[in-house]
DRENDREN-410079 format. One record per atom (N, C-alpha, C): atom name; residue in one letter; x, y, z. Coordinates in Angstrom, 2 decimals, always signed. Example, Ala and Ser with C-alpha at 12.3 -4.5 7.8 and 13.67 -1.06 7.14 Angstrom:
BEGIN
+----+----+---------+---------+---------+
| at | aa |    east |   north |      up |
+----+----+---------+---------+---------+
|  N |  A |  +13.19 |   -5.69 |   +7.80 |
| CA |  A |  +12.30 |   -4.50 |   +7.80 |
|  C |  A |  +13.20 |   -3.30 |   +7.80 |
|  N |  S |  +12.85 |   -2.25 |   +7.08 |
| CA |  S |  +13.67 |   -1.06 |   +7.14 |
|  C |  S |  +12.90 |   +0.03 |   +7.87 |
+----+----+---------+---------+---------+
This chain:
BEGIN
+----+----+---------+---------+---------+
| at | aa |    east |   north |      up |
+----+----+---------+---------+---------+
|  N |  X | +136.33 |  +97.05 |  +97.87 |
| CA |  X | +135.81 |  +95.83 |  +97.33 |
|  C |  X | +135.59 |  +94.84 |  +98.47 |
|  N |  X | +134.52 |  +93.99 |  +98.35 |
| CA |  X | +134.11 |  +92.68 |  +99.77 |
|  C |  X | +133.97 |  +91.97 |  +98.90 |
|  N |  X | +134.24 |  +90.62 |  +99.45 |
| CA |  X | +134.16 |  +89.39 |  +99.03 |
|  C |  X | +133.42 |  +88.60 |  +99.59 |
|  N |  X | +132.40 |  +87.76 |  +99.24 |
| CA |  X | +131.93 |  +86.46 |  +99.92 |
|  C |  X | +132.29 |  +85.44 | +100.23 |
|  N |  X | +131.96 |  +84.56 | +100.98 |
| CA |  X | +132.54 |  +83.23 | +101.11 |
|  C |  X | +131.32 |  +82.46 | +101.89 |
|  N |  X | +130.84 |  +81.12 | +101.42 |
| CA |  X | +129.42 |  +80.63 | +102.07 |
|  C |  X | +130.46 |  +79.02 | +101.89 |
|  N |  X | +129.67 |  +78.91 | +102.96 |
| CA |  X | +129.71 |  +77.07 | +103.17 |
|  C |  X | +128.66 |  +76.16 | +103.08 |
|  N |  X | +128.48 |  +74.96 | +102.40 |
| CA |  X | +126.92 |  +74.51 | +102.90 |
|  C |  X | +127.79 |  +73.06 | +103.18 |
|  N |  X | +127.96 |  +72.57 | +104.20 |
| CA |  X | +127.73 |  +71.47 | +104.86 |
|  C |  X | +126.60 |  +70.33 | +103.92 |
|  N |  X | +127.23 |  +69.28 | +103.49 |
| CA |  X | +126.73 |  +68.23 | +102.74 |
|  C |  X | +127.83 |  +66.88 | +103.32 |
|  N |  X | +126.78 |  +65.69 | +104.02 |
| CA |  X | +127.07 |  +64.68 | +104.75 |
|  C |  X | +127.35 |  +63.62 | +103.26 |
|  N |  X | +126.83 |  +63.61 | +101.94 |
| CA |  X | +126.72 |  +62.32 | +101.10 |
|  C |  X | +126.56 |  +63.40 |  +99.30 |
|  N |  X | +126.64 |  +62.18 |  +98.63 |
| CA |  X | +126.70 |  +62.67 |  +97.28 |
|  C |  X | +125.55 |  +63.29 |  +96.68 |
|  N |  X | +124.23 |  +62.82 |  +97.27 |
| CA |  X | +123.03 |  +62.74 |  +97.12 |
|  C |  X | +122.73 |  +64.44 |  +97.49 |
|  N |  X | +123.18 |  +65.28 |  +98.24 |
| CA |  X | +122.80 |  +66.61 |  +98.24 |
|  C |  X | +123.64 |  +67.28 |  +98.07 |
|  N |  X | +124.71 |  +66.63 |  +97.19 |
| CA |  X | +126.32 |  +67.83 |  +96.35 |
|  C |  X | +125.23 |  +69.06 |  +95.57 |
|  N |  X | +124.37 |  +68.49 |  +94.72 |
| CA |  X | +124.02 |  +69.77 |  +93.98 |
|  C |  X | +122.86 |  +70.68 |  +94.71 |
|  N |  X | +122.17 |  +70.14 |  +95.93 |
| CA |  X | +121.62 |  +71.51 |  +96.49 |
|  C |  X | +122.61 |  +71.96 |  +97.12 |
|  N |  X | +123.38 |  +71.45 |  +97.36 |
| CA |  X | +125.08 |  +72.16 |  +98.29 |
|  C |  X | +125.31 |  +73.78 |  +97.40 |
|  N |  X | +125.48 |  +72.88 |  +96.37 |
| CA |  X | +126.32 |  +74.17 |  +95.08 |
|  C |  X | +125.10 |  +75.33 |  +94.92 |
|  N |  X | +124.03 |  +74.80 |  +94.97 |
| CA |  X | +122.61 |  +76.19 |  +94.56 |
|  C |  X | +122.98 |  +76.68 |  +96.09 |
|  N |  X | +123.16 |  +76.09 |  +97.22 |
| CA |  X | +122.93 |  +77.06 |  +98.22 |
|  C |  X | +124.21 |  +78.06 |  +98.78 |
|  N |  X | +125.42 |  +77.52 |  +98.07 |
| CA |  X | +126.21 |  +78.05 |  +98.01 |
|  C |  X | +126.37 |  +79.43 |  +96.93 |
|  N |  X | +125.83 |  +79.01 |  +95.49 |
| CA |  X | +126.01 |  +80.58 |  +94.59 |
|  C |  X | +125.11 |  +81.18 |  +95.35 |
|  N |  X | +123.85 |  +80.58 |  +95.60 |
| CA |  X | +122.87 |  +81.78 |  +95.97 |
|  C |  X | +123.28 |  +82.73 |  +97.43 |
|  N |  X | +123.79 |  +82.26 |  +97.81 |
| CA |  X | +124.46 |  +82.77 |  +99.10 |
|  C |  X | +125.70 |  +83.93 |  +99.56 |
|  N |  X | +126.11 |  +83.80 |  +98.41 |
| CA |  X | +127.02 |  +84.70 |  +97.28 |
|  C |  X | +127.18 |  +85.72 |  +96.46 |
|  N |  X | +125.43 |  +85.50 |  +96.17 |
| CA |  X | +125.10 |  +86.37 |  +95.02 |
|  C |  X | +124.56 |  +85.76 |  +93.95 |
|  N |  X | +124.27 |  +84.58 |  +94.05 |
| CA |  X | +123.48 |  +84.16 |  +93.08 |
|  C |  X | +124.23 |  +84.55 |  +91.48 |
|  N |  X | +123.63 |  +84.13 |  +90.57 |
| CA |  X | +123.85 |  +84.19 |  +88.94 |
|  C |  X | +123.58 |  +85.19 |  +87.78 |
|  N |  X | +123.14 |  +86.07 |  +88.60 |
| CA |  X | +122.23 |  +87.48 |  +88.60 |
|  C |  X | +123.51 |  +87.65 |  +87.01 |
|  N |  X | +124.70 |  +88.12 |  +87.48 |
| CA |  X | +125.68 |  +88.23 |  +86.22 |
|  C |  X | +125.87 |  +87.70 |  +85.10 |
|  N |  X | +125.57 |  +86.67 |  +84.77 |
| CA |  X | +124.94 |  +85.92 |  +83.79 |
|  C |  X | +124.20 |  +85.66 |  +82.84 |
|  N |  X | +123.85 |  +86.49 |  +81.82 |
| CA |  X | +123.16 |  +87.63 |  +80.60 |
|  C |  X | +122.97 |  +85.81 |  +79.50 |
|  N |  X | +121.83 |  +86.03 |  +79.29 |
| CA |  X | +121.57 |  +85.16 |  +77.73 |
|  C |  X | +122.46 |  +84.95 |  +76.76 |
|  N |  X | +123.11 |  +83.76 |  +76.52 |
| CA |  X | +123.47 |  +83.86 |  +75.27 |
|  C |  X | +125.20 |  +84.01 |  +75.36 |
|  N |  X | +125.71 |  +84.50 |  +76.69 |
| CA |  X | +127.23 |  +84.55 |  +77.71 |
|  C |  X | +128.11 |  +83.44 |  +77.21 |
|  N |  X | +129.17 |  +83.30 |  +77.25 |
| CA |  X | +130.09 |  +82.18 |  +77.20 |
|  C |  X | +130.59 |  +82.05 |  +78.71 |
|  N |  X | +130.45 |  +81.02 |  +79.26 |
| CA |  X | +131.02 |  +80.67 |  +80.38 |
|  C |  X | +131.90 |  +79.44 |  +80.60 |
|  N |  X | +133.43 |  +79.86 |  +81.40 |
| CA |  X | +134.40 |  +78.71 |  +81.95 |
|  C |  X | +134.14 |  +78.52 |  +83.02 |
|  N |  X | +134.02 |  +77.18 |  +83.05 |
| CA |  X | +134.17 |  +76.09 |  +84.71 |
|  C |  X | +135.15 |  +75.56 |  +84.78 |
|  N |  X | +136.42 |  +75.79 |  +85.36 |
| CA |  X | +137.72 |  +75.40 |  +85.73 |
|  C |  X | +137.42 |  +74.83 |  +86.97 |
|  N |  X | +136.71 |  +73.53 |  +86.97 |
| CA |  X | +137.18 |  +72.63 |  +88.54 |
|  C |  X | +138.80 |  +72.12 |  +88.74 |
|  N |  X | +138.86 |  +71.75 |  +90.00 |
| CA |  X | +140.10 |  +71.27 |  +89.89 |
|  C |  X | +140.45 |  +69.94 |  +89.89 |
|  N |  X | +140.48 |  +69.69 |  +88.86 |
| CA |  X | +141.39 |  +68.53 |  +87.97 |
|  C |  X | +142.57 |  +68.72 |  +87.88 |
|  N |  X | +142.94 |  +67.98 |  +89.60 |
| CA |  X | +144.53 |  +67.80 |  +89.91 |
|  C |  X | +145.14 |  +66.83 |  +89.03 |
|  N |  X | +144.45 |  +65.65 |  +88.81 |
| CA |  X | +144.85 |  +64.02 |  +88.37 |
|  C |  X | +143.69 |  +63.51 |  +87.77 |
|  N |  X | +144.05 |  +62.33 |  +87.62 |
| CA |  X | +142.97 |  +61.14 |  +86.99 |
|  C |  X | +142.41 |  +60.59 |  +88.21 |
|  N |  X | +142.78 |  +61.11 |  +89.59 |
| CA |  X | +142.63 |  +60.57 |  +90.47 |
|  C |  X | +140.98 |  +60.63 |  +91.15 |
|  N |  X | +140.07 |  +59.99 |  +91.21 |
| CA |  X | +138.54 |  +60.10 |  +91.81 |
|  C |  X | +138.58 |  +61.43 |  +93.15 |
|  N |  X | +136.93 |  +61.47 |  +93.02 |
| CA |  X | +136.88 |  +62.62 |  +93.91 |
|  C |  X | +137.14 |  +62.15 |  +95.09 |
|  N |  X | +137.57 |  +62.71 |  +96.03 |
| CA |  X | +137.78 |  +63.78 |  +96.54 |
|  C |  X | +139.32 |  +64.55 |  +96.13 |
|  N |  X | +139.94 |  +63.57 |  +95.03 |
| CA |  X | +141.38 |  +64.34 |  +94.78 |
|  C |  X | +141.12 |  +65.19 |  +93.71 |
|  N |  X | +140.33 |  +65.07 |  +93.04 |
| CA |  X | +140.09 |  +66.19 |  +92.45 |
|  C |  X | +137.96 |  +66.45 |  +92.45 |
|  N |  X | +137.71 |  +67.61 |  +91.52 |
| CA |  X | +136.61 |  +68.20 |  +91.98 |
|  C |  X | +135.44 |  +66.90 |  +91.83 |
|  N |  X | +134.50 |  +67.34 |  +92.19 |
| CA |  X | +133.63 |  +66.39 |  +92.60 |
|  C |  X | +132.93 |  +66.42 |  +90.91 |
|  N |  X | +132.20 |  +65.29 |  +90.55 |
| CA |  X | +131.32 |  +65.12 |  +88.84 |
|  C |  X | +129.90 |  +65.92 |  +89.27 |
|  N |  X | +129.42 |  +65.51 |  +89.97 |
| CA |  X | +128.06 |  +66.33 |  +90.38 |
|  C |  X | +128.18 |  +67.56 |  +90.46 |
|  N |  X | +128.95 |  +68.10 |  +92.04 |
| CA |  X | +129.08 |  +69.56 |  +91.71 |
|  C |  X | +129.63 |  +70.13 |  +90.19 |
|  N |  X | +130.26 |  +69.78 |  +89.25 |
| CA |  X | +130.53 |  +70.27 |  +88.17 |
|  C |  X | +129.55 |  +70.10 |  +87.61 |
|  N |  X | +129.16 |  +69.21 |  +87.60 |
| CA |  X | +127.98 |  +68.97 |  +86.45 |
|  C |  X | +126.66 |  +69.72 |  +87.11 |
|  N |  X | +126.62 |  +70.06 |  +88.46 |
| CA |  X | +125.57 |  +70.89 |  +88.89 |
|  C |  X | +126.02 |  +72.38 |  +88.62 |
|  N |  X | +127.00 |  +72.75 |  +88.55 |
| CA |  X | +127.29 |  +74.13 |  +87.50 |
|  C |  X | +126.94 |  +74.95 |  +86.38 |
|  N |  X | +127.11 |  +73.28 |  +85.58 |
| CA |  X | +126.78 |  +73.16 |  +83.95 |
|  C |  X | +125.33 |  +73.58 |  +84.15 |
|  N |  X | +124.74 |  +72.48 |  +84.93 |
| CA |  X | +123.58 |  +73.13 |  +84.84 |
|  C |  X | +122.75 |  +74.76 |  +85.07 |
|  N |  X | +123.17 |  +75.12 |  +86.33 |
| CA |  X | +122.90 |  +76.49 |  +86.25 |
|  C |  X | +123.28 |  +77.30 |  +85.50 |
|  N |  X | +124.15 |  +76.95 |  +84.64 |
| CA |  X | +124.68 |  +78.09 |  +84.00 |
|  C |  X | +123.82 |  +78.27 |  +82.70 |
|  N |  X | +123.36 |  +77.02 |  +82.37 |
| CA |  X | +122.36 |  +76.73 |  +80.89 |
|  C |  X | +120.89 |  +76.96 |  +81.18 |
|  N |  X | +120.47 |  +76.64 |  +82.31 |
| CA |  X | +119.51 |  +77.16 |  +82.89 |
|  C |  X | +119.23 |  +78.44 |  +83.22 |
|  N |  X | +120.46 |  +79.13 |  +83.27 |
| CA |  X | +120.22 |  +80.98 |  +83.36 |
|  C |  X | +120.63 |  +81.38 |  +82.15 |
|  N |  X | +120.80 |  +80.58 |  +80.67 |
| CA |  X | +120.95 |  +81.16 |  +79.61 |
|  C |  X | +122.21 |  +81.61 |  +78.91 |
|  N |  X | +122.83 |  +80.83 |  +79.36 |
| CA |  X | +124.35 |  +80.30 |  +78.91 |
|  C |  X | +124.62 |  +80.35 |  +77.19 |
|  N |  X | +124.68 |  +80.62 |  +76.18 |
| CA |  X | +124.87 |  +80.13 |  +75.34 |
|  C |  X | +125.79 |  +78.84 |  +74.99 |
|  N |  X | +127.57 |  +79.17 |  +76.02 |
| CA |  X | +128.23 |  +78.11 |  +75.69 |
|  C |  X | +128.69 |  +78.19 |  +77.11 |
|  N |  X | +128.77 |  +76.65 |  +77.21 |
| CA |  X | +129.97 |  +76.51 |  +78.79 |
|  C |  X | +130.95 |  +75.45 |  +77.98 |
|  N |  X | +132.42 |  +76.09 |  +78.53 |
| CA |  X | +133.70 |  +74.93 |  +78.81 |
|  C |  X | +133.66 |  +74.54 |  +79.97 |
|  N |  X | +134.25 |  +73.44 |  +80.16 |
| CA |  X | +134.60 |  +73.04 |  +80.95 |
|  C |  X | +135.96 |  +72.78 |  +80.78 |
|  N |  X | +137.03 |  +73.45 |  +81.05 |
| CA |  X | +138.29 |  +73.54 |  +81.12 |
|  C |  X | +139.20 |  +73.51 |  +81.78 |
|  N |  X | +140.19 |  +72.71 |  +82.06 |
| CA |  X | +141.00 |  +72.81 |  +83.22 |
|  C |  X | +142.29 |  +71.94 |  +82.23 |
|  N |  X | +143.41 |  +72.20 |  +83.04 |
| CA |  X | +145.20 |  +71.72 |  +82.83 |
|  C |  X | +145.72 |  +70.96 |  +83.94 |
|  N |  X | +145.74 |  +69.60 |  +83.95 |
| CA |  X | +146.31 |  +68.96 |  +84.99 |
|  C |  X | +147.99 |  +69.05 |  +85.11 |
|  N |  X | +148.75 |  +69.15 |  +86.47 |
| CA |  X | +150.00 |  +69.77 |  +86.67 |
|  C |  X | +151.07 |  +68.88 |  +85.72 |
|  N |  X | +152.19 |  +69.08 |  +85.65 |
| CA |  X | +153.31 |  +68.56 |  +84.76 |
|  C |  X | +153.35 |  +67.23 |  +85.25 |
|  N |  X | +153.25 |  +66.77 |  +86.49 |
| CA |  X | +154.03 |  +65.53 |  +86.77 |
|  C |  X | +152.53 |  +64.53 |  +86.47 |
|  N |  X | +151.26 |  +64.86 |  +86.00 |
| CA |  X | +150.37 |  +64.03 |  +85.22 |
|  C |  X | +150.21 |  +64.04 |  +83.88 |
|  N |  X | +150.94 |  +64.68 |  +83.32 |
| CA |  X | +150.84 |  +65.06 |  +81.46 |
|  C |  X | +151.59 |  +64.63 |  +80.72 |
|  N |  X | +153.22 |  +64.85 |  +81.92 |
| CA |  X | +153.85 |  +64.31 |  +80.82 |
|  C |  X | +154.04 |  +62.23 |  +80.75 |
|  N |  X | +154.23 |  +62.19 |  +79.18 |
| CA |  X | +154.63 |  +61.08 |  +78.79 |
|  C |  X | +155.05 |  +59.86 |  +79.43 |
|  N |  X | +154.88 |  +58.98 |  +79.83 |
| CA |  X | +155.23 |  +57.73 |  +80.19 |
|  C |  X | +156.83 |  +57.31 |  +80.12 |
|  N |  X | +157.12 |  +57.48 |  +79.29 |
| CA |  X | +158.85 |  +57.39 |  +78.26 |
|  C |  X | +159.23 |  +58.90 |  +78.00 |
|  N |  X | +159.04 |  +60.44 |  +78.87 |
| CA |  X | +159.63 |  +61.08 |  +78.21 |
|  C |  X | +161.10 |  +61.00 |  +78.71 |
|  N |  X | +161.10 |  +60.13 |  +79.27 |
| CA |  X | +162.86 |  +60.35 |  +79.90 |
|  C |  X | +163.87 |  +59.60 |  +78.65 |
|  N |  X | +162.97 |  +58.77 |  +78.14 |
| CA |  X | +163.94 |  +58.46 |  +77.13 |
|  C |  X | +164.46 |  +59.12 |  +75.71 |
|  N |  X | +164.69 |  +60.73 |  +76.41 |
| CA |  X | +165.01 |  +61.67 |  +75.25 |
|  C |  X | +163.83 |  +62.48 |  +74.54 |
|  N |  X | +162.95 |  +61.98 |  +75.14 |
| CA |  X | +161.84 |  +62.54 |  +73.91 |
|  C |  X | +161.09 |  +63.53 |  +75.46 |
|  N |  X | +161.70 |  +64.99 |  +74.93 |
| CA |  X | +161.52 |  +65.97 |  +75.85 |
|  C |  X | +160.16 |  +66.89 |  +75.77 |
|  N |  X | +159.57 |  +66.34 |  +74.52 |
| CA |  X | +158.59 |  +66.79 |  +73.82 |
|  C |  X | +157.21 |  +65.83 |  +74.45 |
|  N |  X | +157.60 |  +65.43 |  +75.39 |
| CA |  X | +156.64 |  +64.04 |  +76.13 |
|  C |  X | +155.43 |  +64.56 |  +76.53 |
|  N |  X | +154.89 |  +65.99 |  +76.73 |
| CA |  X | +153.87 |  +66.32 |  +76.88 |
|  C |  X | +152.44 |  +65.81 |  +76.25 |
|  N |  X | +151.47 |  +65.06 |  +77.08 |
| CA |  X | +150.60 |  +64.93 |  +76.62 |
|  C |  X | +149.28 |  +65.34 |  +76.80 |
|  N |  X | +149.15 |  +66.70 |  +76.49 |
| CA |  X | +147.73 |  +67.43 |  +76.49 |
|  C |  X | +146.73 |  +66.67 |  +76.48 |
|  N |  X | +146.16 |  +65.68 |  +75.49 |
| CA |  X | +144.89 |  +64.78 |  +76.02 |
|  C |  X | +144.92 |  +64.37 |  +77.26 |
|  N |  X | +146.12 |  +64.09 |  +78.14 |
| CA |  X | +146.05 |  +63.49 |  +79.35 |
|  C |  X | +144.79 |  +63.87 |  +80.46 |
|  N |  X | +144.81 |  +65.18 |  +80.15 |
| CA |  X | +143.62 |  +65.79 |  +80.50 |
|  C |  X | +141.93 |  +65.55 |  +80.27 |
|  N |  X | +142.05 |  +65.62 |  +79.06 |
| CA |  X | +140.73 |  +65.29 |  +78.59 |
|  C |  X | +140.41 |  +64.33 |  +78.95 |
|  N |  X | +141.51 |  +62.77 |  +78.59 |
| CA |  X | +140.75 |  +61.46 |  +79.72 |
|  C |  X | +140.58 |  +61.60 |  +80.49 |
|  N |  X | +141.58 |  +62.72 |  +81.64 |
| CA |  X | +140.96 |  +62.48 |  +83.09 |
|  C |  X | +140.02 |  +62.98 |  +83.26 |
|  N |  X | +139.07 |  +63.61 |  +82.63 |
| CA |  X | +137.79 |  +64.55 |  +82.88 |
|  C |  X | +136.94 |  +63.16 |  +82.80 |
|  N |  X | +137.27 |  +62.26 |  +81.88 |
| CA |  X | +136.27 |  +60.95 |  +81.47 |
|  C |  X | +136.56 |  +59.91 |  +82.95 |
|  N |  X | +138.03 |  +60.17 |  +83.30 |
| CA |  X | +138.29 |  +58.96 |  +84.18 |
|  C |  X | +137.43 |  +59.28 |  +85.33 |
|  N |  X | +137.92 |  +60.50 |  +85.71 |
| CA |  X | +137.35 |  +60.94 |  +86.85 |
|  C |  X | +135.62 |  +61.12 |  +86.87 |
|  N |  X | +135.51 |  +60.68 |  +85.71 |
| CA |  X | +133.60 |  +61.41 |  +85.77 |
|  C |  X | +132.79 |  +62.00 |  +85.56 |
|  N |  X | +133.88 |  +63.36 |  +85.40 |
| CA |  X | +133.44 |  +64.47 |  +85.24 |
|  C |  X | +132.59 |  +64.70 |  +83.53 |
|  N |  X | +133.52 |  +63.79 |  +82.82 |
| CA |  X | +132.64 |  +64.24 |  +81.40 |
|  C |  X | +131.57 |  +63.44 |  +81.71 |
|  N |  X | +131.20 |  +62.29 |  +82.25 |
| CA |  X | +129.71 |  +61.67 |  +82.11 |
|  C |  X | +128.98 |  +62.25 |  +82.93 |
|  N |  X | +128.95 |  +62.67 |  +83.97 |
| CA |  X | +128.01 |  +63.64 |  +84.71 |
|  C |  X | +127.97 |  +65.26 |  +83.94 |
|  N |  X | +128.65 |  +65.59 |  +83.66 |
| CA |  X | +128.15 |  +66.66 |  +82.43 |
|  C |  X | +127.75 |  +66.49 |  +80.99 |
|  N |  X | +128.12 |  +65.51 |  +80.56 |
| CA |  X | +127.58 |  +65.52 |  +79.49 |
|  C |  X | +125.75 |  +64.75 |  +79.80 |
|  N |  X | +125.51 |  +63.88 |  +80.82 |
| CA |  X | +124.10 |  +63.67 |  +81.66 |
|  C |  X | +123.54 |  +64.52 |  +81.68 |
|  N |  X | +123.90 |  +65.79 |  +81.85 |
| CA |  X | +123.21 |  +67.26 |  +82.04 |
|  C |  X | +123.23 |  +67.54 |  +80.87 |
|  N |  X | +123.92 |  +67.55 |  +79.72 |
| CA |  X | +123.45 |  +68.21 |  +78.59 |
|  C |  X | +122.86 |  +67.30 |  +77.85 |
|  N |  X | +122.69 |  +66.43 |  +77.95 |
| CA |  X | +121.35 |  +65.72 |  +77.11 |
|  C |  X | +119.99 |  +65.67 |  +77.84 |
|  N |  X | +120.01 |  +65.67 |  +79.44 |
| CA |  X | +119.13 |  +65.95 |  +79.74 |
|  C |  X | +118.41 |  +67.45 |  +79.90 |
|  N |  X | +119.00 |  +68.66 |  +79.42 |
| CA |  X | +118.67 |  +69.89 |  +78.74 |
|  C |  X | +118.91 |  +69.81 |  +77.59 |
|  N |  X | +119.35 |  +68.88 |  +76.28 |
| CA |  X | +119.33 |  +68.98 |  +74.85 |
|  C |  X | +120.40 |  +70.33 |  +74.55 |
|  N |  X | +121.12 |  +69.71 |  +75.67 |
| CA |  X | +122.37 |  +70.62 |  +74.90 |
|  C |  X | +123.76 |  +70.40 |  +74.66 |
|  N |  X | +123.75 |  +69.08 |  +73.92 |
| CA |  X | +125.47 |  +69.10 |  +73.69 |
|  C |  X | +126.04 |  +69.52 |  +73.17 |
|  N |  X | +124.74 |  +70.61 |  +72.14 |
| CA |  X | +126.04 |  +71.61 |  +71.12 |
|  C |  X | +126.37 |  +72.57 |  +71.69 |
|  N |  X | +126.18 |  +73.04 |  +73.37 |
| CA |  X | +126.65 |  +74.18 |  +73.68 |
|  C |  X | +127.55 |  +73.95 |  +75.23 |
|  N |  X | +128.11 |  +72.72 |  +75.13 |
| CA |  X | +129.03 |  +72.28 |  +76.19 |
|  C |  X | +130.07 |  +71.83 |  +75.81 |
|  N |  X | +131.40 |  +71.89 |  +76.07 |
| CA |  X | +132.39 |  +71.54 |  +75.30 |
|  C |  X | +133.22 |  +71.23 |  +76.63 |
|  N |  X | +133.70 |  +70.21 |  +76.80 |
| CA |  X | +135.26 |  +70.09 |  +77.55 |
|  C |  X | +136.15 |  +70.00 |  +77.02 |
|  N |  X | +137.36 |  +70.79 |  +77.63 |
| CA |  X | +138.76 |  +71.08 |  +76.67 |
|  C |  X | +139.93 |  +71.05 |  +77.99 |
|  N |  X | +141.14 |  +71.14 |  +77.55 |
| CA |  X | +142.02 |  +71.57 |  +78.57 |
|  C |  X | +142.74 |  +72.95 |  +77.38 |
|  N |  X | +143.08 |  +73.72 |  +78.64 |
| CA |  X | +143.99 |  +74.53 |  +77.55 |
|  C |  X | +144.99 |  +74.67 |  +76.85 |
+----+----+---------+---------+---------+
């Protein structure tokens, strides 16, 4: 088995998404990717914290796009931010159950990431086939 690995050098925000096309294509391109597919995009959504601490809104949202553009039926966008951002505010005060799974989902909004993807699916007319979730 070989593996790829490509770099594309990008100075500003303004060429994140030819970054990402010149990077799959470099790789191998999307060729795997059949009509009608369900596909996960797990960026990394460390925190609520802006990019560069976690993944960039463009490159994700330049994902979304290729992936609907090669005939995607559905993309998630899914990811689990680590324990010490989820849990609860007050779980120390006994309430051990402090886990808060949405914590996630805002940070996809805080960070950006849902408005630059969901930008892409209205500008392809597709919000019924994009969904962000955490798991």
């Amino acid at each position: 088995m070989t593996s790829t690995a490509a770099v594309a050098e990008n100075a500003d925000q303004n060429g994140i998404g030819a970054a990402i096309r010149l990077v799959v294509d470099l790789t191998g391109g999307m060729d795997w990717l059949e009509a009608g597919q369900t596909v996960v995009i797990k960026p990394a959504l460390n925190s609520a914290g802006q990019f560069p601490f976690t993944a960039s809104p463009v490159a994700c949202a330049e994902l979304v796009r290729m992936c609907l553009e090669r005939g995607a039926g559905m993309v998630f966008v899914a990811d689990e931010m680590g324990f010490e951002h989820t849990m609860l505010k007050h779980w120390k005060t006994g309430n051990y159950a402090g886990y808060d799974k949405d914590r996630t989902v805002h940070a996809f909004r805080e960070t950006g990431i849902a408005d630059a993807v969901n930008q892409v699916a209205d500008e392809l007319d597709a919000r019924d086939r994009i969904h962000i979730t955490t798991f």
